[in-house]
C-alpha positions in Angstrom: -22.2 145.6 52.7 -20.7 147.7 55.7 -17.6 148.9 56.1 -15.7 149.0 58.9 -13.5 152.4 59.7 -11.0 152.2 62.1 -10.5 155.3 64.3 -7.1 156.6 66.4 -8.7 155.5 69.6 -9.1 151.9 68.5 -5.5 151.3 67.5 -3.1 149.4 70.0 0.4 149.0 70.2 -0.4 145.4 69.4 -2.6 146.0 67.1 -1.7 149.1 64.4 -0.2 147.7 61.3 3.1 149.2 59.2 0.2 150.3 56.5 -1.7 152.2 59.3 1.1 154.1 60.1 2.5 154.8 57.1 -1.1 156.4 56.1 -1.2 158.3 58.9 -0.9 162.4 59.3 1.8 163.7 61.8 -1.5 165.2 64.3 -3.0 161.1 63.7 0.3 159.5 65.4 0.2 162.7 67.5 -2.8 161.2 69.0 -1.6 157.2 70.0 -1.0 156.5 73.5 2.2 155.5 72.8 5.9 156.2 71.2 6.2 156.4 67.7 10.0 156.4 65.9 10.1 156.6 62.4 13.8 156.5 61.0 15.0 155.7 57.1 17.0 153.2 56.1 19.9 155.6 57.0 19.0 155.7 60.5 17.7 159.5 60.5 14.6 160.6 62.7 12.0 161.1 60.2 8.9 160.6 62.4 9.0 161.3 66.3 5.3 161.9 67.9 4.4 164.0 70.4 3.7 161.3 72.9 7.3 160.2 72.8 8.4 163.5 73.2 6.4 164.3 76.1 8.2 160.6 78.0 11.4 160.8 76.9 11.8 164.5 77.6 13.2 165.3 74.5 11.9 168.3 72.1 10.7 166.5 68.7 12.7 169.4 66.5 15.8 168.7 67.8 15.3 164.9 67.2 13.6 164.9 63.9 16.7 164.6 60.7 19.2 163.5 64.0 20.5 159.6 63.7 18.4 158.4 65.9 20.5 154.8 66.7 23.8 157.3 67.4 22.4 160.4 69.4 19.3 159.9 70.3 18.9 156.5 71.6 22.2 155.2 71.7 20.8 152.7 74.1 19.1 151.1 70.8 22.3 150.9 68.7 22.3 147.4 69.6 21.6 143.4 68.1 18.3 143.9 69.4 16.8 146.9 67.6 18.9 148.5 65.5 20.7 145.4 63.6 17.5 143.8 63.5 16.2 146.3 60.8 19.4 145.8 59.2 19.0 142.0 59.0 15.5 141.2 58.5 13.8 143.5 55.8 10.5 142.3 57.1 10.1 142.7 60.9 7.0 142.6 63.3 8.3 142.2 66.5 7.6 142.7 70.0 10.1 142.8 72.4 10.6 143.7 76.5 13.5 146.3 76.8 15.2 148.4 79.3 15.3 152.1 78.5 18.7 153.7 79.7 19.9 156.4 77.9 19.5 159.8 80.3 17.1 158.3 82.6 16.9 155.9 85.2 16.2 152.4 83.8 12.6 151.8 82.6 11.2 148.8 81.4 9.0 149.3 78.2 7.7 147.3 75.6 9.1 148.0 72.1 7.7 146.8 68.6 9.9 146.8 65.7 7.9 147.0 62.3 9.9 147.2 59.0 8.9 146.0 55.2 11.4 145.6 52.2 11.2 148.6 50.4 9.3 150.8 52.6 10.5 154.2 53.3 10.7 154.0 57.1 11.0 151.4 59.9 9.0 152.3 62.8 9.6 151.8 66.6 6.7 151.8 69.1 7.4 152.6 72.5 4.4 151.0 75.0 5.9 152.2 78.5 
C-alpha cells in the first residue's frame, strides 16, 4: 500500500486544511505563498508567517501577542471576518475582500478556517 506525503509546495490556499496547519512548524508556514493569521479565541496574534509580514509591511514581533481584530487589522474587526469566528465555531470559508488598513486598497482573497474547540482560527491571505 503507498502512501501519499504531502509536501509545502503542494499546499494551496484552497486546498490546506485547519489539521495541516495546525501540524505545521513556524519555518513550514514560513514557507506558503501566502498569508497566514493565527489568533485565539481572544483575538491575540498567535501565528503571523513570514509571507504576511513581508506584504503587509509589518514586522511579525511586533504583531505576534497584539489583538490582531483591534490593532493590527482593524479593517477585519468587522461581520465578515471577525464576527464570523465568533458565530460559527466551524468555519471554512472563502471570501473576496478589500484590504484597507495603512495601504491603498487591495483586493485579496481571504479564507476563514475555524473548528469548535481548536486552539486557534486561522486567516489566509491569497493577494
Amino acid at each position: 500500500m503507498e502512501t501519499s506525503v504531502v509536501t509545502i509546495a503542494q499546499l494551496s490556499f484552497d486546498t490546506i486544511d485547519l489539521a495541516e496547519l495546525e501540524a505545521m512548524a513556524e519555518g513550514e508556514r514560513d514557507g506558503l505563498p501566502f498569508g497566514v493569521v493565527g489568533v485565539d479565541h481572544q483575538g491575540t496574534t498567535q501565528v503571523y508567517n513570514r509571507t504576511e509580514a513581508a506584504m503587509a509591511g509589518l514586522d511579525r514581533e511586533s504583531v505576534l501577542g497584539s489583538g490582531f481584530f483591534e490593532t493590527v487589522a482593524q479593517c477585519m474587526n468587522n461581520f465578515m471576518v471577525a464576527q464570523r469566528f465568533e458565530d460559527e465555531p466551524t468555519l471554512d470559508e472563502i471570501i473576496p475582500y478589500v484590504l484597507t488598513l495603512r495601504m491603498r486598497p487591495t483586493r485579496v482573497r481571504l479564507r476563514l478556517l475555524a473548528r469548535a474547540g481548536a486552539p486557534l482560527r486561522f486567516i489566509l491571505i491569497e493577494r
